[in-house]
C-alpha positions in Angstrom: -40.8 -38.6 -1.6 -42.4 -35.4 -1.3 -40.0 -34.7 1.6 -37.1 -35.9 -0.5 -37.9 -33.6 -3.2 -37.9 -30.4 -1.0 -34.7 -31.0 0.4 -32.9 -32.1 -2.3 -34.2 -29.5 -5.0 -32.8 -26.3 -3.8 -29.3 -28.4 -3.5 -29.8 -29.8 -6.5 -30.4 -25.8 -7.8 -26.9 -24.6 -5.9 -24.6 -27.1 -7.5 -26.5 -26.9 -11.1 -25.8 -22.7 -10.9 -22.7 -23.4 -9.0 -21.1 -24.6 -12.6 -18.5 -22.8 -14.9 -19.5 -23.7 -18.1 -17.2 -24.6 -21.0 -15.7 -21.5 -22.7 -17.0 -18.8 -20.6 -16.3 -15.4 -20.5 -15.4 -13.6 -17.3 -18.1 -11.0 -18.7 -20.7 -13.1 -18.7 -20.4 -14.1 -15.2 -22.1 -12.5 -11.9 -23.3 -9.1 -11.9 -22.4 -5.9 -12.3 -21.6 -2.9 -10.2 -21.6 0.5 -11.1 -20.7 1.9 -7.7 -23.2 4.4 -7.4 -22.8 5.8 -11.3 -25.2 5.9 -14.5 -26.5 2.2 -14.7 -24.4 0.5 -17.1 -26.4 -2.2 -20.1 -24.4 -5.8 -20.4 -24.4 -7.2 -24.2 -22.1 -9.8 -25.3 -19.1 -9.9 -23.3 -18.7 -5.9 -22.6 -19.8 -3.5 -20.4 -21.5 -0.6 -22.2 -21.9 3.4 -21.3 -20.3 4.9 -23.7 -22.1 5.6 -26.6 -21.2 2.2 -28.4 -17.4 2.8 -29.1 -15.8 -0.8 -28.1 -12.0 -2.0 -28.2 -11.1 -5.4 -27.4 -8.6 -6.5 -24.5 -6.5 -8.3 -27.4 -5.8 -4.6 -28.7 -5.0 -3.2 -25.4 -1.1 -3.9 -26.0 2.0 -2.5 -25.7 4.4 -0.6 -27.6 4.0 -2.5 -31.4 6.9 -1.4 -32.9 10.6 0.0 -31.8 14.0 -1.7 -30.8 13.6 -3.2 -27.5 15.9 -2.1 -24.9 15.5 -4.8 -23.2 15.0 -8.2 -24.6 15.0 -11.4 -22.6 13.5 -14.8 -23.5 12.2 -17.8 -20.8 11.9 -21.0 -21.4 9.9 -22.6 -18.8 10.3 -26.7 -18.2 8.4 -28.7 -15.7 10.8 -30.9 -13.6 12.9 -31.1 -11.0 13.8 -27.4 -8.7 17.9 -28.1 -8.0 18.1 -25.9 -4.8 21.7 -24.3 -3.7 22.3 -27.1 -1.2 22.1 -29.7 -4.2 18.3 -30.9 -2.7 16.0 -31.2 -5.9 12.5 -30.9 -5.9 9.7 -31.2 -8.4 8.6 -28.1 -9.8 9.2 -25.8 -12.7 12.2 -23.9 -13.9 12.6 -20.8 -16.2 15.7 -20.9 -18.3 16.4 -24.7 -16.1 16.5 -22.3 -13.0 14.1 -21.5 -10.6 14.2 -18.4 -9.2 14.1 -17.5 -13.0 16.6 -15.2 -14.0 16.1 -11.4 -12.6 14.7 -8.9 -15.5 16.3 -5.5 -15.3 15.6 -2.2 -16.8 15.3 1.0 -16.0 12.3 3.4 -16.4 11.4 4.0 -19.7 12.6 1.3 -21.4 10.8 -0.9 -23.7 10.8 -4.1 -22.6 10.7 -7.5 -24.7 9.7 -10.8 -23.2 9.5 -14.3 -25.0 7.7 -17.3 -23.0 8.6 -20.4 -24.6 6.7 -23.6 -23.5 9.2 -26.0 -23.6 7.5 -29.0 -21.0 4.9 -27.6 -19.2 2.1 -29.5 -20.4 -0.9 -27.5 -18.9 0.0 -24.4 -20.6 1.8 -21.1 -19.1 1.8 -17.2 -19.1 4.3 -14.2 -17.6 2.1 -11.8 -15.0 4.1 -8.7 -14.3 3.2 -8.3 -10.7 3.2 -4.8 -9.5 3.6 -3.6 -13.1 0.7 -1.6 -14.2 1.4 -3.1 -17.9 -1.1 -2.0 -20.7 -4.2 -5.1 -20.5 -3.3 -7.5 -23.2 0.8 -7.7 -21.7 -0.8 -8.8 -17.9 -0.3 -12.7 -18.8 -3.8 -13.7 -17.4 -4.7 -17.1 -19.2 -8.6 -16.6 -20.0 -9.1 -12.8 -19.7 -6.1 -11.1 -21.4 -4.5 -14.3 -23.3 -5.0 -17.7 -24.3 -2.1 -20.3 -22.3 0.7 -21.0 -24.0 0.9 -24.4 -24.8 3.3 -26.8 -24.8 5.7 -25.9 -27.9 4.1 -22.4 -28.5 5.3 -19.3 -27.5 4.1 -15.6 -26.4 5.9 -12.2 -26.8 5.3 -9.3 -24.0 6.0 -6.1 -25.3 5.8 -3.1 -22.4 7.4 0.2 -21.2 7.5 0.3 -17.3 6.9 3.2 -15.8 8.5 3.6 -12.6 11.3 2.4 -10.7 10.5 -0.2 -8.1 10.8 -4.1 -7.2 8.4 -6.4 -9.1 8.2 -10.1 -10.0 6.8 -12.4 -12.8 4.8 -15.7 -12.4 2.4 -18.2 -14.5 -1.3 -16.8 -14.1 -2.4 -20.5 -15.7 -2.8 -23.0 -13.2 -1.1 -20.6 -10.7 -1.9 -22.1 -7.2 0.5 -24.9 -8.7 2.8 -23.0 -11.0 3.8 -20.1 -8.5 4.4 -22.9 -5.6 6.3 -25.0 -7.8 8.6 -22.1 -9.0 7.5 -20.8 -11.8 8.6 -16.9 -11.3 11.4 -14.3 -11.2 12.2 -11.0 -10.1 11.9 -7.5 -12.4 14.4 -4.7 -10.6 13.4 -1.1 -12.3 16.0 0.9 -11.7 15.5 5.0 -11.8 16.8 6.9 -14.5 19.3 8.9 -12.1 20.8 5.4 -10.6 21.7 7.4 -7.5 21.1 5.2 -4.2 22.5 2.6 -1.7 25.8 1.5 -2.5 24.6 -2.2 -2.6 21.8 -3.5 -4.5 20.3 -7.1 -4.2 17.4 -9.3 -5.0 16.0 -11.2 -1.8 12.9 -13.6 -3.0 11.6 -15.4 -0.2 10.2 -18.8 -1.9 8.9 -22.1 0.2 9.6 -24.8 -2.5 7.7 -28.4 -0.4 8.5 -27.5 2.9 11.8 -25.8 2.2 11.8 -22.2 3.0 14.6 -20.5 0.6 16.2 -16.9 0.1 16.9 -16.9 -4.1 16.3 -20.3 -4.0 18.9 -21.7 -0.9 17.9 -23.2 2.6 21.0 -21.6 3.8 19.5 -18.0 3.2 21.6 -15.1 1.5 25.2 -13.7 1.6 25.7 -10.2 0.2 29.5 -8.8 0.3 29.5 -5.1 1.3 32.6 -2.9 2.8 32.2 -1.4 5.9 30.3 1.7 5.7 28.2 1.3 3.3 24.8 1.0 2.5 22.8 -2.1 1.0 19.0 -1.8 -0.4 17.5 -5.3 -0.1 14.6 -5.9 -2.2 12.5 -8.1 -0.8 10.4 -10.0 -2.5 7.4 -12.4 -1.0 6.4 -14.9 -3.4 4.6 -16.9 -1.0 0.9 -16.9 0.0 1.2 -15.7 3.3 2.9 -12.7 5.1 6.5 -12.2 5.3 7.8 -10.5 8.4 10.7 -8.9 8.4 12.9 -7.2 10.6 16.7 -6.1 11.4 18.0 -7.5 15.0 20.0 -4.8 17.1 20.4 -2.3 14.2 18.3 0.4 12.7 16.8 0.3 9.0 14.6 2.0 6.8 11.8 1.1 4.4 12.7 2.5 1.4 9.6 1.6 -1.4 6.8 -0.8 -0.5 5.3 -2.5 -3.4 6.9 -0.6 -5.7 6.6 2.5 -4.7 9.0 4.8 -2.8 8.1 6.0 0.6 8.3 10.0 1.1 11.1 10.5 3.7 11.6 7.1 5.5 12.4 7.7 8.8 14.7 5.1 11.0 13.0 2.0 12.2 14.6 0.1 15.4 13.4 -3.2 17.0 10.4 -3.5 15.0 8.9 -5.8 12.0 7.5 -5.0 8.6 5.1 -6.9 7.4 5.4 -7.9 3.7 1.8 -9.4 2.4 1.8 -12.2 -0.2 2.6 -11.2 -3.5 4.4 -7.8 -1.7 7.8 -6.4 -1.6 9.8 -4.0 0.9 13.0 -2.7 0.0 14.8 -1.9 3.1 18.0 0.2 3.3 20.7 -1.5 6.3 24.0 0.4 6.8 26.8 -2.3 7.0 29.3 -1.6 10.7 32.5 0.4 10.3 34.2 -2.7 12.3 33.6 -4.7 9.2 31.1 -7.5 10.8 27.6 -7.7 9.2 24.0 -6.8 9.7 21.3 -9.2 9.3 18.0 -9.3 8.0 15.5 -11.8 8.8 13.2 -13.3 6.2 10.8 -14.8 8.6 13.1 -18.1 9.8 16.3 -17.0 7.2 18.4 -14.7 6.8 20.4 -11.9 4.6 23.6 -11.2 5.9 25.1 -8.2 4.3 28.9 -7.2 5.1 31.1 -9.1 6.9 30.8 -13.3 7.9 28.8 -13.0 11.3 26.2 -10.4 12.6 23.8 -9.8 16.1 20.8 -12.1 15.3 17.6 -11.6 17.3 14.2 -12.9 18.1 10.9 -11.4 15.9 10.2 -8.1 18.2 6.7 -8.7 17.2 5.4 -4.8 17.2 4.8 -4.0 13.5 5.8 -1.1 12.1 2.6 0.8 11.0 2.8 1.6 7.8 -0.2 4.3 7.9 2.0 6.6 9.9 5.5 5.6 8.4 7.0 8.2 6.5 5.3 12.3 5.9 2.3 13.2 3.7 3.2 13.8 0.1 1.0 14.8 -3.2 -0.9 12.0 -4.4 -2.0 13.3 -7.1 -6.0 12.9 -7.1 -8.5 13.3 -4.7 -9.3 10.6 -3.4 -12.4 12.2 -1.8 -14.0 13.2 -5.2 -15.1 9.6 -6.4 -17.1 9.1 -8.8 -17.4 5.4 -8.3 -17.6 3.8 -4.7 -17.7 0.0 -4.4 -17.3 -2.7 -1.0 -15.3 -5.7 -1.7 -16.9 -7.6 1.3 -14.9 -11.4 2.1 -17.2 -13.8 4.0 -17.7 -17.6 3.9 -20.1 -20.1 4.6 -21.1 -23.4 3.2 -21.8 -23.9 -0.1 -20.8 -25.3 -4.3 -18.0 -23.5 -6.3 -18.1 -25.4 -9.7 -19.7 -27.9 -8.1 -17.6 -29.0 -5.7 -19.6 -28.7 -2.3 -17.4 -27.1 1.2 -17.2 -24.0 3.1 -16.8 -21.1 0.1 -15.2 -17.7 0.2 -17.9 -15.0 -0.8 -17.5 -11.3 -2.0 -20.5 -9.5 -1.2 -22.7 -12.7 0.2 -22.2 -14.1 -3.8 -20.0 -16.9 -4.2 -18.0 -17.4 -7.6 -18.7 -17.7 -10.5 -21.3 -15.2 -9.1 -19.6 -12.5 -8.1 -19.3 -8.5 -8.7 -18.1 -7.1 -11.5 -16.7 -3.6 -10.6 -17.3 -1.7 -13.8 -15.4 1.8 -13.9 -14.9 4.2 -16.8 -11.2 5.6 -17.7 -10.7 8.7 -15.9 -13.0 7.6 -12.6 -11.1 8.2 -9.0 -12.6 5.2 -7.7 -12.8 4.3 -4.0 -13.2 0.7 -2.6 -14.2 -0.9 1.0 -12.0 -4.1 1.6 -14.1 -5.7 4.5 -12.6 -9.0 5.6 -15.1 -11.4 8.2 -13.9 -15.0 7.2 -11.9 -16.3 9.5 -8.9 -16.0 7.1 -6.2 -13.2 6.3 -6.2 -12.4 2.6 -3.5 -10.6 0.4 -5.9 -8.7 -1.5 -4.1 -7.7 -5.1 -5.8 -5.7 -8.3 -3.7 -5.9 -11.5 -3.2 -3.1 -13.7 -3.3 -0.2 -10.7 -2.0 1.0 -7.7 -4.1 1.5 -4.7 -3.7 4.3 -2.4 -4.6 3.1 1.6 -6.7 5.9 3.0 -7.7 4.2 6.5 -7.9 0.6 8.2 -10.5 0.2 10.6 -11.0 3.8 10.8 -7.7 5.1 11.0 -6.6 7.6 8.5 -3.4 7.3 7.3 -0.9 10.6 8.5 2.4 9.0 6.8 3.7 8.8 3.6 1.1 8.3 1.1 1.1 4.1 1.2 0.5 2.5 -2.6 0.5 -1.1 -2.7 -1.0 -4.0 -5.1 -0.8 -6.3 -2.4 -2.6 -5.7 0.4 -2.8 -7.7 3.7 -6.5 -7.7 5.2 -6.5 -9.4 8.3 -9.9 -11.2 9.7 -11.6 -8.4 11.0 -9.9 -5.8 9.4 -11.8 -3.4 6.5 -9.5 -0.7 4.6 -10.6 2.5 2.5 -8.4 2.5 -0.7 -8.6 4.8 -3.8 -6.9 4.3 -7.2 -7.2 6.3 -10.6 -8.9 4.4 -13.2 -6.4 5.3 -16.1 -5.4 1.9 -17.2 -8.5 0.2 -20.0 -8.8 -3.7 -19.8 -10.4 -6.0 -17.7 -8.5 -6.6 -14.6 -8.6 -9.7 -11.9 -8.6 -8.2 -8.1 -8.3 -11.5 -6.5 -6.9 -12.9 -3.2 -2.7 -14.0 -3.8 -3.3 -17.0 -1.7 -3.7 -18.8 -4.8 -5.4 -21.8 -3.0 -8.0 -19.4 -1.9 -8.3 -18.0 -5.8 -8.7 -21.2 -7.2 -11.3 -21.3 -4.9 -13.3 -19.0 -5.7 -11.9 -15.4 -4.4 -11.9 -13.7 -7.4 -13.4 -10.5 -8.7 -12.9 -8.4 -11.8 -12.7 -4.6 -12.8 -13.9 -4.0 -16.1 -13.9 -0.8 -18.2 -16.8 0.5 -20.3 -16.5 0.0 -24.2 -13.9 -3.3 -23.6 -14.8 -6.4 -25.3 -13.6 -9.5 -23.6 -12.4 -12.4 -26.7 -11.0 -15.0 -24.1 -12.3 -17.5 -22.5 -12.3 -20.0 -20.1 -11.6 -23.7 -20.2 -12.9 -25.1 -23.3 -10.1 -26.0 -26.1 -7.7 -23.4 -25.0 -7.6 -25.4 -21.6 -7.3 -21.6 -19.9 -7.0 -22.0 -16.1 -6.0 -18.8 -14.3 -6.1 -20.0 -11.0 
């Protein structure tokens, strides 16, 4: 008995600590890092250096009043997915579609959004990935909102503030949602409109065990006259990478998450990597003899121009983005931080909620015991992104930009490289730096939603914010 009692006591202990309780609060979970700064006192669901002064993530909104310029409401359904080759499979649908219809705007604008739960009975939410939206617009069911339910509805209210490809998708029940097709594209266009003479939307989706470009097997058709130039916008809403390339014709990467890239060069016989969650928008220049150029999506296609066009096998060498492109002003330096922190991804056996198998970890501490990176506005903040667990994961931080300093000890010498999804291969640690100039509290999780469900989450928390959501519970709030 004795014996018994020593073995099965510290298990015992592990699954018992291992449990999320009923209406938590991501505050309240783990422990806190200051990265090197001031020490920082925990009371009551905020983090608190700051002489007292508090505002809660419910108040962290955008624009109250004003005319939108745009306005768009989805109405999302659970049911069948009709695919362009007339296949249907189960899933979700905004506005009976799915993609859901593509959002655009150009910079500046104010932007309305309705979600209206028509049919999905575990609740839904909009996440503007890629768009650093002010805290309480990020669609996060438990930390910046409650899920709306089935019959209710939410209104987004943001300005976005620069030009770039984004996309939308449920953060409630996500690992489900986003695989079953609950999302959409968001194209921000510049305020001088000046570009590529073609423009179009290319969201690379798995629905089962159907890859699909916008939602057809048969991949994408884009008409073009000879001549002329087409900016693709991919878009990767799956959970692992997207690789990319042009067979037997030049391109150019034109914005990576978002963001342009300073003086893209020509890229020839190599692939771009696109991490889960990512975009590239590449630039192709359609043949003067009227036939088309392709670009490969992995195992489809967009063929752009003419009916036909010189297809190719994956050249395999990557094009490195840490040298793509010339240096350009940043805006910060990223040297001067005031907060460091390591975002280290391991595994090894263990209990996540109680449910015992081989667990991610950040930092040794599997969830719900994880960091809490806590940052005050105005901090240049640096991270190390160390990855040891066997896995690639699409690291992505909501609210900011990350600027890519190195990977594995090699500076980057290109264009400066911002992403909010960002590949870390097994093996692989990167030095990133981002501004902390957007309040809230802010997941930083893995986009292989399987693997956040699981546990590989972590938060990044301002001083002085009060968190009023929770978890679970009555509100049946389920980020993951």
């Amino acid at each position: 008995m004795v014996a018994a009692l020593v073995v099965l006591a510290p298990l015992v202990w592990f699954w018992w600590s291992s449990l999320v309780p009923s209406n938590a609060s991501v505050m309240d979970m783990g422990y806190q890092d200051s990265g090197g700064a001031a020490s920082v006192v925990h009371e009551h669901g905020r983090s608190r250096d700051d002489g007292g002064r508090t505002v809660s993530v419910a108040d962290l909104t955008g624009p109250v009043d004003g005319s939108p310029d745009v306005d768009v409401t989805l109405t999302v359904d659970r049911g069948d997915v009709v695919l362009a080759d007339g296949r249907t499979v189960p899933g979700y649908t905004v506005n009976g579609v799915s993609p859901g219809p593509t959002i655009e705007a150009q910079v500046g604008d104010l932007v309305q959004v309705t979600l209206v739960n028509r049919s999905v009975v575990d609740g839904a939410t909009l996440h503007w990935h890629g768009v650093d939206v002010p805290n309480a617009e990020d669609g996060v069911a438990g930390v910046t909102q409650d899920a709306v339910p089935e019959g209710g509805r939410h209104v987004y209210r943001f300005v976005v503030p620069d030009a770039g490809t984004y996309w939308y998708h449920s953060h409630q029940v996500s690992h489900a949602q986003v695989r079953g097709g609950l999302f959409g594209a968001l194209v921000v266009r510049p305020a001088d409109p000046a570009g590529s003479d073609v423009d179009v939307v290319a969201a690379a989706h798995t629905y089962g065990a159907t890859p699909t470009v916008n939602g057809d097997p048969g991949g994408l058709r884009v008409p073009a006259d000879p001549g002329t130039t087409a900016r693709v916008r991919v878009v990767n809403t799956g959970s692992g990478v997207l690789r990319v390339w042009v067979p037997g014709a030049d391109y150019r990467v034109l914005a990576v998450d978002g963001r342009e890239v300073h003086e893209p060069d020509a890229v020839h016989d190599r692939t771009v990597v696109v991490a889960g969650g990512g975009r590239a928008d590449v630039e192709v220049a359609v043949p003067d003899d009227g036939s088309a150029v392709r670009v490969r999506l992995g195992s489809l296609s967009v063929l752009v121009g003419g009916d036909d066009a010189t297809d190719g096998a994956d050249p395999r060498e990557r094009l490195d983005l840490l040298s793509y492109g010339t240096p350009a002003d940043v805006g910060f330096d990223p040297r001067a931080a005031d907060r460091s922190f390591t975002y280290a991804i391991g595994r090894r056996p263990g209990f996540v909620d109680g449910l015992p198998g081989l667990q991610w970890t950040i930092n040794g501490h599997t969830y719900p015991d994880v960091p809490m990176f806590v940052v005050r506005e105005g901090d240049v903040v640096a991270m190390t992104i160390r990855n040891s667990s066997g896995q690639p994961h699409p690291m992505h931080l909501h609210g900011h930009h990350l600027l890519v300093l190195s990977r594995d000890g090699l500076r980057s010498t290109g264009s400066p490289w911002w992403v909010d999804s960002l590949e870390v291969e097994n093996g692989q640690t990167y030095q990133v730096a981002f501004v902390a100039d957007n309040p809230g509290v802010w997941m930083d999780h893995c986009h292989n939603l399987p693997h956040a469900q699981q546990g590989l989450i972590a938060h990044v928390a301002y001083t002085g914010v009060v968190e009023p959501f929770r978890l679970g519970g009555e509100t049946g709030n389920e980020p993951e």
